[in-house]
C-alpha positions in Angstrom: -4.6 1.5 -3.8 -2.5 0.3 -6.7 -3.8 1.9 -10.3 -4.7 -1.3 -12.2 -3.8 -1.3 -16.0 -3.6 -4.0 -18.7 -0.4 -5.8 -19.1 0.5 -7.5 -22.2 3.2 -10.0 -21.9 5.0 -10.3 -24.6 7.8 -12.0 -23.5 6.8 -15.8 -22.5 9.7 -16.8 -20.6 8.5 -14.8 -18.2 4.9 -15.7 -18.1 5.9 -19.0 -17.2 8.4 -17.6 -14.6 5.8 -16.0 -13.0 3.8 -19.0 -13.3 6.1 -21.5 -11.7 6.6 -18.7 -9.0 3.0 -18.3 -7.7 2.1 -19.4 -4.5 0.3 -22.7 -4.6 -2.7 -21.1 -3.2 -3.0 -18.8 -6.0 -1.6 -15.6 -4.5 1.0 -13.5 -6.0 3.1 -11.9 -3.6 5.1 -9.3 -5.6 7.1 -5.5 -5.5 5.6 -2.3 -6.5 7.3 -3.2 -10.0 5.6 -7.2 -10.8 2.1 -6.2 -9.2 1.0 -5.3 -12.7 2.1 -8.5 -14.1 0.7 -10.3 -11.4 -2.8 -8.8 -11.7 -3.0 -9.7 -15.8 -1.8 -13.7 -15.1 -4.4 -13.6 -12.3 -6.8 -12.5 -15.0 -5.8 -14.5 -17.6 -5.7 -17.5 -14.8 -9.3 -16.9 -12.8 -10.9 -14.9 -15.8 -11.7 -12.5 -12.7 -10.5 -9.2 -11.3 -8.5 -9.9 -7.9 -8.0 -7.9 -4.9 -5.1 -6.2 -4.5 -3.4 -5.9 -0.7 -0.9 -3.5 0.6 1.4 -6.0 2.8 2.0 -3.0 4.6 -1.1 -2.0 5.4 -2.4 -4.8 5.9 -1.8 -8.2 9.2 -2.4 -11.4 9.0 -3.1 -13.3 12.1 -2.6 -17.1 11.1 -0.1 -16.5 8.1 3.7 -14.6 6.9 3.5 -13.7 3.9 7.2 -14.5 2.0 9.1 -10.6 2.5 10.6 -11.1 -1.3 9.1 -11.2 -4.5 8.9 -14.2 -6.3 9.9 -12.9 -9.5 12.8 -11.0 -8.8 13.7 -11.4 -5.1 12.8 -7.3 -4.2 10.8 -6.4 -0.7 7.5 -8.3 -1.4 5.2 -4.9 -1.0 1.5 -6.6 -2.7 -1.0 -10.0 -2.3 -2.6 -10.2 -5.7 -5.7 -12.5 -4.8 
């Protein structure tokens, strides 16, 4: 499981990178380096903790999950959710 810390962006260019990025089904699908990010816009978004999945841990029967990251195009490796 991924250690979950607080992330303060501080930078809002890419916040709203991030934001345009997500999955319209309000998934992050990220590297080992953006899962972090993605967990605080998930928060800030659903006011909520989300689950985080290993992609390669984990199959999905009805759906791919994209193999990059949205926010900087490295091997997609989490679903924030």
């Amino acid at each position: 499981m991924v250690e979950q810390k607080k992330v303060f962006v501080t930078d809002t260019k890419q916040l709203e990178e991030l934001h345009t990025e997500r999955d319209a089904t309000g998934m992050y699908v990220v590297c080992k380096e953006h899962v972090e990010l993605a967990i605080d816009m998930f928060v800030d978004e659903y006011e909520d903790a989300p689950d985080v999945v290993d992609l390669k841990e984990t199959k999905f029967s009805d759906w791919d999950p994209p193999v990059k990251c949205k926010e900087c195009e490295q091997k997609a490796e989490f679903l924030v959710v």
